[in-house]
C-alpha positions, -999 to +999 in steps of 0.1 A: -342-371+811-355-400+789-341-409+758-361-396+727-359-424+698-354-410+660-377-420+639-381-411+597-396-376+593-435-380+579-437-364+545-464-340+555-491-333+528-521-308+520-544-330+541-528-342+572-507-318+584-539-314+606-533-346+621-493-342+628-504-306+646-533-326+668-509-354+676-483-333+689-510-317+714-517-355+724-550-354+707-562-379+684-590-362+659-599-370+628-619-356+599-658-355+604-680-345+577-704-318+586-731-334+561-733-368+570-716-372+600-691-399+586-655-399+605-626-410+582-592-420+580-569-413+562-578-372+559-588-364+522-608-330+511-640-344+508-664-369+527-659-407+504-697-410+518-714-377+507-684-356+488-692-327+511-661-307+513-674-303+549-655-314+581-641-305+612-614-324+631-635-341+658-614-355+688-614-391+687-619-412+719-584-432+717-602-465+722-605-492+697-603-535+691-577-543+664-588-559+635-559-567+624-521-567+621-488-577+602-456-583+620-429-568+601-398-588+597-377-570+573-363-536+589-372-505+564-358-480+582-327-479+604-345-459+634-371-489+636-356-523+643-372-555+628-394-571+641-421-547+652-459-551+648-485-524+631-523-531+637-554-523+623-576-509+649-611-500+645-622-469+665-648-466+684-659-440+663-654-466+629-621-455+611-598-484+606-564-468+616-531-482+616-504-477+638-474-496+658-485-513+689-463-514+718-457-533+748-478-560+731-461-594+718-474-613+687-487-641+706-506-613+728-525-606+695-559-613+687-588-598+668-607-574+691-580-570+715-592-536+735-564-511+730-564-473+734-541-446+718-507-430+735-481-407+726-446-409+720-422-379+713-399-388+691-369-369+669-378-368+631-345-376+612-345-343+600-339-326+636-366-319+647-392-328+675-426-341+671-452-371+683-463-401+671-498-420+679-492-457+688-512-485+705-511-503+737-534-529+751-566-516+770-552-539+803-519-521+801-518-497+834-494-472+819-517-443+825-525-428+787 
């Protein structure tokens, strides 16, 4: 039986909770508009292209470049030890969405490094169970 690592409990609100349900299916969707097609991150309740109120939560391919990243330094939370990297990764689909890579060291990094998405159960701090989205690089053979 593996270990299950605690991590801070997500403040679920009106718009993601959505997202929290998907991930813990290990699915990766995202809000599409219905109007226009656009596909955005973070969820809101209407399309910043169009302002349909109009979307469905498409299923997103997992596979991005990262555009960016910061390396965090100072430790924020006592479940997540400093240092640990988050990167900007730009979808396949376009959303820019951030999230922890792993099994990846800084000097690994570089702008439109292939990664794909996995997921990692983890125990909120509140006691219960759920599943986080994270990043690993694309040559990584831990199967997704």
């Amino acid at each position: 039986m593996s270990v299950v690592p605690e991590r801070p409990a997500p403040i679920i609100g009106l718009y993601d909770a959505p997202l929290w349900s998907f991930a813990a299916n290990n699915e990766l969707r995202l809000q599409r508009c219905n109007s226009c097609k656009h596909v955005r991150y973070f969820p809101t309740g209407y399309c910043p292209v169009c302002l349909s109120e109009d979307h469905e939560w498409a299923l997103m391919s997992g596979k991005g470049r990262v555009a960016s990243w910061c390396v965090f330094h100072k430790q924020y939370f006592p479940q997540i030890p400093a240092p640990y990297i988050v990167v900007m990764v730009e979808l396949e689909e376009g959303p820019i969405v951030p999230a922890n890579i792993i099994n990846c060291q800084e000097e690994e990094l570089k702008i439109g490094l292939s990664v794909h998405v996995v997921f990692e159960d983890v125990l909120w701090n509140d006691g219960t169970r759920g599943k986080i989205f994270q990043w690993r690089k694309e040559s990584d053979p831990v199967s997704r």
